[in-house]
C-alpha positions, -999 to +999 in steps of 0.1 A: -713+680-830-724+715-823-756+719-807-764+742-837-762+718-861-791+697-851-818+721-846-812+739-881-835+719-893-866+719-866-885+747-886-891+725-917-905+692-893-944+685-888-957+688-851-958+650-857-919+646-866-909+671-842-927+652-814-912+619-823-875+634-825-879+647-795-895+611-777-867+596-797-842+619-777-857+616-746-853+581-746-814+579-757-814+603-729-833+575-708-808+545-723-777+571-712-789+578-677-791+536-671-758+529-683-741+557-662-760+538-631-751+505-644-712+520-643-714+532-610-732+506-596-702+487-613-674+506-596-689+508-562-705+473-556-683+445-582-644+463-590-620+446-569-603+446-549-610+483-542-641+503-553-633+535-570-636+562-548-663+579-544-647+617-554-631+600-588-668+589-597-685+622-586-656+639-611-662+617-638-701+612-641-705+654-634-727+645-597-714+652-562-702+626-542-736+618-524-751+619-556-730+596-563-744+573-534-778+578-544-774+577-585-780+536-585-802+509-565-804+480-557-821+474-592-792+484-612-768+465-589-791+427-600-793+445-636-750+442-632-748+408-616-766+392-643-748+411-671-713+400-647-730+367-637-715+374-605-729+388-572-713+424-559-677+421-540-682+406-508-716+382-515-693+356-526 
């Protein structure tokens, strides 16, 4: 999709709609940004035998390699073990 295409039509919303499209975006946008920590925390912290490196996931997500580092917690990490039902690699 073209960025074009979806703001032809922002002249004909309300205030109201507008500000709910845009809440509605923000929080796709929200949903997004958890499931590219919930990946990273995957390929760091529970892919075996090896964790992808940290240059392949700084390519692939768009960040630097420390943002790469910093880009999950220890949040996301639990959020992945229970999805896994599995602790990271090496909490055996």
């Amino acid at each position: 999709m073209k960025m074009s295409e979806p703001l032809t039509g922002l002249d004909d919303l309300t205030p109201d709609e507008f500000l709910r499209q845009l809440a509605a975006l923000r929080e796709q946008q929200d949903q997004l940004d958890q499931l590219v920590r919930a990946h990273l925390a995957y390929a760091r912290e529970f892919a075996g035998p090896r964790p992808y490196t940290l240059a392949s996931l700084a390519s692939a997500a768009g960040l630097s390699i420390s943002g790469v580092r910093t880009a999950y917690s220890s949040a996301d990490c639990a959020v992945v073990a229970r999805s896994l039902g599995r602790p990271p690699r090496g909490q055996s």
